[in-house]
N, C-alpha and C positions, 0 to 999 in steps of 0.2 A: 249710299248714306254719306250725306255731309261729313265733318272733322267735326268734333263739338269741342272742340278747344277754344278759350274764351279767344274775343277777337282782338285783345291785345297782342296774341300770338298767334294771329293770321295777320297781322297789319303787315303788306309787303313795301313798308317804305323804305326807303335806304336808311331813315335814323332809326328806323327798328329790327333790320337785318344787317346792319354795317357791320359790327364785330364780326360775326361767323362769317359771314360773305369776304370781309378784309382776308381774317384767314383761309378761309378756303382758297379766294383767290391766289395767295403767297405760295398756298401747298400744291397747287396746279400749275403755277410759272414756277417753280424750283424744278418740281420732277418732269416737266415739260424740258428743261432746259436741258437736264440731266439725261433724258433720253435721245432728244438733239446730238452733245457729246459722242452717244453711247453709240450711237449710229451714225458720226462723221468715223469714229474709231472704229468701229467693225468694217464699216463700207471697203476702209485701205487692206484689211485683211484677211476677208472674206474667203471662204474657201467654198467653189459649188461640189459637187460630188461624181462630175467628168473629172478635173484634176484628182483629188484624192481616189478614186479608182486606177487613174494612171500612174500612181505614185505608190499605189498599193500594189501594183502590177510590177512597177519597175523595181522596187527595194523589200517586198516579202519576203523576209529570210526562208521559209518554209516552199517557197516557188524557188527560188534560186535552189536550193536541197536537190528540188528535185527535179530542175534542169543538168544537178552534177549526175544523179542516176542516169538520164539519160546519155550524158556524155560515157560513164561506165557502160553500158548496154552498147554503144558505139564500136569502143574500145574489144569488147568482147566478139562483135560480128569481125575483125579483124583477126581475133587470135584462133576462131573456127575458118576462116578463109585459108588460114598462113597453112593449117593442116593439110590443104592440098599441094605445097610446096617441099612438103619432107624437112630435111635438118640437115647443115652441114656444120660439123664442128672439127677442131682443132686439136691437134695432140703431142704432143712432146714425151719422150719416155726412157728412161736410163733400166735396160737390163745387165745383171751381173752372173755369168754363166760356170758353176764349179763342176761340172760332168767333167772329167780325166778323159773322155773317148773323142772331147772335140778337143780341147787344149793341148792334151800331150796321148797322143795316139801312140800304139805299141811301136808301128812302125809307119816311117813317111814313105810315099809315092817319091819315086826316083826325082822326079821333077816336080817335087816342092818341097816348100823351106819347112823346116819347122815352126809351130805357131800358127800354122795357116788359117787359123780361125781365132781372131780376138775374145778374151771372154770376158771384157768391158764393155758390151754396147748400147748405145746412144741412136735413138728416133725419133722424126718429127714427119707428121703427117697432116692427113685429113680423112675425117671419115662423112659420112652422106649414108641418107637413107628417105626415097621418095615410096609414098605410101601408093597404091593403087587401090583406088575405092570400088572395087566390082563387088561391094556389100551395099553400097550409098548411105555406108553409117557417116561419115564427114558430111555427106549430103544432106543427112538430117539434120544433125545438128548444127550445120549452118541456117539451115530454115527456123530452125527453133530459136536459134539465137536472132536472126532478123524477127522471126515475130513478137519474143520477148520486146526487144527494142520499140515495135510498134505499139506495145502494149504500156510500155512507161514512159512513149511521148502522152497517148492517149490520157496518160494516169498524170502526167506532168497538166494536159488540161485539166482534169478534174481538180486537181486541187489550185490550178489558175481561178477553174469558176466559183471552186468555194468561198476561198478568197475574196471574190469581186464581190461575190451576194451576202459574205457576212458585214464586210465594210458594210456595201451598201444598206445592210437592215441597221447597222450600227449608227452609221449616218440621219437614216428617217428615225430612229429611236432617240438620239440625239437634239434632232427637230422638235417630236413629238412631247422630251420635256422640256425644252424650251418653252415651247405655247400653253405646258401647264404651269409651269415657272412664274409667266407672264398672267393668265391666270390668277392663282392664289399670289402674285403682287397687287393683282385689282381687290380682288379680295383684301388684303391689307388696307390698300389704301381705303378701300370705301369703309371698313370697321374704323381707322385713324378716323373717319371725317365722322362717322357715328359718334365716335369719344368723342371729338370734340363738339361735334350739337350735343351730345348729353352734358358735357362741361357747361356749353352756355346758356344749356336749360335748366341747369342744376343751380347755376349763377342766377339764374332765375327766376328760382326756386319752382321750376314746372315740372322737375323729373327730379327722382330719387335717386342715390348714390349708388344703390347696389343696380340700375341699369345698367352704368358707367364700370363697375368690376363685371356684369356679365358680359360684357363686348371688348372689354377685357382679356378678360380669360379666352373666348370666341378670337382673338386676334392672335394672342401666344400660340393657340392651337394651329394658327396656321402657321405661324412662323414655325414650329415646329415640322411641319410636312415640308415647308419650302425648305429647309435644312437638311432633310430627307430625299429631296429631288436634287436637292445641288450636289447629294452626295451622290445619288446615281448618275446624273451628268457626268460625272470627275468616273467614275469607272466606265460609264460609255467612253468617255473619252480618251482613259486608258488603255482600252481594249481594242480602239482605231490606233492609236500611236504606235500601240505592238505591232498591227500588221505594213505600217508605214514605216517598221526600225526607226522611229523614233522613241525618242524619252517621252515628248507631251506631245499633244493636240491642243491648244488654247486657241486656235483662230476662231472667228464668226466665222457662222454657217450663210449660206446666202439661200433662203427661202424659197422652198419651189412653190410657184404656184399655180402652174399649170395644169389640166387634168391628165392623168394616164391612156392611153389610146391604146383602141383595144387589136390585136398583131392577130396575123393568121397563126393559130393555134391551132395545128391537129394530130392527133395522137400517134397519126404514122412517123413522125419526125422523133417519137423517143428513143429510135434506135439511134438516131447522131449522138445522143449524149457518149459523154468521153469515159465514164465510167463502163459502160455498156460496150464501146469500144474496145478496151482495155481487158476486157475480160474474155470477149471472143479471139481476141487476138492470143491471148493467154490458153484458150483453148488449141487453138492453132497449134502455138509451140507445145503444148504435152503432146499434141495427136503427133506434131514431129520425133517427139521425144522417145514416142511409142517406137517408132519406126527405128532409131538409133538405136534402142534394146535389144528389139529382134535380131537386126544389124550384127551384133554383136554375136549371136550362135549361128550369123555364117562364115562358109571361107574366108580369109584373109589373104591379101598380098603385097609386099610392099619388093621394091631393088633398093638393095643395100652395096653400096660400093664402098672402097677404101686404097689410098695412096701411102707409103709409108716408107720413107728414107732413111736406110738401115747405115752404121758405120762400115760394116760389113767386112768383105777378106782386105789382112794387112790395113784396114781405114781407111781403105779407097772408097767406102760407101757404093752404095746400089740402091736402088727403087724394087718396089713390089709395089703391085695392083691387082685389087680381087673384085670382082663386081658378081653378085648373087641374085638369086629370085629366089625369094621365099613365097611356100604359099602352105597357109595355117590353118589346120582346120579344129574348130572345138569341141570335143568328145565329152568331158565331164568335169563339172566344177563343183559338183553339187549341190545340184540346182540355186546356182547364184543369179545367173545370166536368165532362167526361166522367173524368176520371183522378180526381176528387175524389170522383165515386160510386164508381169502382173500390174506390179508398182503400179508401172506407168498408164498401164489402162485404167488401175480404181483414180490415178489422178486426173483422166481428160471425162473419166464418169462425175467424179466431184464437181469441176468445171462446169462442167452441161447444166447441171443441178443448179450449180449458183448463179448461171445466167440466166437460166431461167426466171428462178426466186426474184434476182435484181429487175426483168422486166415485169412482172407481178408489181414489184413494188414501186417502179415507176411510173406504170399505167396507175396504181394507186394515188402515188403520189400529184400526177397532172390531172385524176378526179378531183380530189381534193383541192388542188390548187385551183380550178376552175369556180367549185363552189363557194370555196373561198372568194375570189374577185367578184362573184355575186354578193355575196354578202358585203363587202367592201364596199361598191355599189350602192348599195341599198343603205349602208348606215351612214354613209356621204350625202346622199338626198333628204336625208332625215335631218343631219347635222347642218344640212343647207337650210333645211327649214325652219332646225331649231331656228340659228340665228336670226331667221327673218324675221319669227314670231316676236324674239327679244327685241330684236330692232325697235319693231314697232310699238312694244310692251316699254322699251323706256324710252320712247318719241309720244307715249300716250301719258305717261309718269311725268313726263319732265313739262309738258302742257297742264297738268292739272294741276305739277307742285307750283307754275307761274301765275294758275287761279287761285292756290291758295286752298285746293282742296286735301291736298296730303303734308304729307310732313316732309322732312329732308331724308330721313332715313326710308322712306319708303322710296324716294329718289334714286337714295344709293343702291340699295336692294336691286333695283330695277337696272343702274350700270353695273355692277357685277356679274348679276346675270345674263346681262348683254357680252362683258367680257369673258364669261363661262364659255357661251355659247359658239365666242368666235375662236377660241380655244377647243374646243370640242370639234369643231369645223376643220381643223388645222390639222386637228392628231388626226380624222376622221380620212384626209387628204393621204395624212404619210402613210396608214394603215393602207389604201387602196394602191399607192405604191406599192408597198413590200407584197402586197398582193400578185399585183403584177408580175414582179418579179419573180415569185414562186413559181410563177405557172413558166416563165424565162429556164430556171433551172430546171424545171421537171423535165424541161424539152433539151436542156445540154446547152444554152446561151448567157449571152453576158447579163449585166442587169439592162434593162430597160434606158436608162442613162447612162451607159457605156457612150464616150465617147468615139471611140475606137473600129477600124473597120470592120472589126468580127461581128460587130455587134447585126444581127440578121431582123427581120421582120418577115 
């Protein structure tokens, strides 16, 4: 169907389109110029999402934390080692002796003085005591301490890759309102250019007022949402700053736009994840731990020696040395030593339980992450097709608005929904990322855009 608007207002000549064309033109070279600007000034600043992973990597308060655990778990396989070496400590000691039968005896030996025994005396020695492990309770508990150790480097990655895949969803979420940002500013713009052809339809007297306040109001509402998105921008991007120890994030993003490629993904690799790690290793040390318990209700043996420089007869001083074997055997404590192996058996049974649970939930979770990237997929193909559909929908508009068949606003209509389209395109893009990367961490890896050598395929 034709336009049946009279053909004074189909005349496509320049002295019957000049006003709205002048301005239009004015409004297209301003924000033309202004996104020129906007993009010499991003270009210098641009941040892609190899750097900020690596800088999320290098300055996470929460990774540093928990490379000092590790450095403690270190610490500690030392102070169960030192156990095999025993103790030697230092002693200094002032005895003061009032027994009458050594100071002042009934009667002296022909051949000695009186006083032959000081009863002021003063000692300085050393004493020493090396353990003998024929229980292999030191022997357990250094295993348990090395496994610990294994288990919160393991756990030091787990929260490295958490880390890396929150940035990174932070990062394409970041993107994603960006493109809808960009979006409802097309939207603006094309309602402004509405106004202003109902302005100089209305000057025209070919269009009513109250068109002009409903495009109106249709424009506030978007400003309204774009106010809404800037606000969620500004918390995405406080919530990357937190993990970069920074105060802000203000740089431009630099736009991926590459497609995601799809990695050998297969389910046998979910036992590398570092959580899953971290817990059988965790296991490990209780089954040690068990072993230390036991330990504990057998014999003991440790050599205890000792050196001690006495002031001795008249303050000539003398040495003594006593060197011992002790060997300990434990009868009853009631039942402390038997409830302690209990303990530690319900602890390596809880263990088993929760590794299990955690591979349940992993194998879950890298289902899901798969049909997820399907779906990802499939609304990328769609979103490719939206736009093309638009394309062509306002390359078919904009031909007909030159014949004079439609109006301007059906024009606009038509670039909106083209810049809908390629907005929808874009999120459609970062969602099949984050996709990606789910199925990255279900399997215990970096994101997908790790720069970094760990990063595996």
């Amino acid at each position: 169907m034709k336009n049946k608007t009279p053909f004074t207002a189909q005349n496509h000549t320049d002295s019957g389109r000049s006003p709205f064309f002048q301005r239009k033109k004015t409004v297209i070279t301003i924000v033309a110029v202004i996104v020129c600007l906007l993009g010499i000034g991003n270009t210098s600043v641009a941040r892609n999402l190899g750097t900020v992973l690596l800088e999320v990597e290098k300055k996470a308060p929460d990774l540093q934390a928990a490379a000092e655990a590790v450095n403690a778990e270190k610490a500690n396989i030392k102070v169960e080692k030192s156990r095999y070496f025993g103790e030697v400590d230092a002693l200094a000691r002032n005895t003061n002796y009032k027994d009458n039968r050594l100071i002042n005896p009934i009667s002296y030996p022909a051949a000695l003085q009186p006083d032959l025994f000081d009863d002021d005396q003063f000692g300085y020695g050393l004493t020493a005591k090396v353990p003998l492990d024929i229980n292999g309770k030191i022997k357990a508990r250094l295993e348990a301490a090395r496994q610990l150790k294994t288990a919160v480097d393991a756990g030091m990655g787990d929260v490295r890759l958490q880390l890396l895949h929150t940035a990174a969803a932070l990062y394409h979420d970041i993107e994603g309102t960006l493109a809808d940002h960009e979006a409802l500013q097309r939207q603006i713009d094309a309602l402004q250019t509405h106004i202003r052809t109902t302005e100089a339809a209305i000057e025209a007297q070919q269009a009513i007022p109250v068109k002009k306040m409903r495009l109106v109001t249709e424009r506030e509402n978007v400003k309204g949402r774009l106010a809404a998105l800037k606000g969620r921008e500004q918390q995405l991007r406080a919530a990357l700053a937190s993990l970069m120890a920074a105060r802000t994030f203000s740089d431009a993003l630099t736009p991926i736009h590459v497609l995601p490629e799809k990695l050998n993904w297969q389910e046998a690799l979910i036992d590398q994840r570092p959580d899953i790690m971290s817990l059988k290793a965790r296991l490990t040390a209780a089954e040690s731990t068990v072993r230390a318990a036991r330990a504990e209700r057998f014999p003991q043996m440790d050599v205890d020696g000792s050196w001690l420089r006495n002031q001795g007869y008249n303050g000539e001083g003398d040495d003594n040395w006593t060197i011992s074997v002790r060997l300990g055997l434990p009868l009853w404590d009631g039942g402390g030593r038997r409830a302690q192996v209990e303990k530690s058996g319900a602890d390596v049974r809880l263990r088993q339980q929760k590794l299990a649970a955690l591979r349940y939930r992993a194998r879950a979770e890298f289902i899901a992450a798969r049909a997820g990237w399907d779906a990802a997929v499939a609304r990328y193909n769609a979103a490719v097709a939206s736009e093309k559909a638009a394309k062509e929908t306002e390359r078919i508009q904009s031909n007909r608005f030159n014949e004079g068949l439609i109006t301007a606003d059906d024009l606009v209509n038509a670039e909106a929904a083209l810049a809908t389209a390629r907005s929808g395109k874009a999120i459609a893009l970062t969602d099949w990322w984050k996709a990606g990367d789910k199925i990255q961490i279900a399997l215990g890896r970096e994101p997908a855009l790790y720069p970094g050598k760990q990063a595996k395929k």
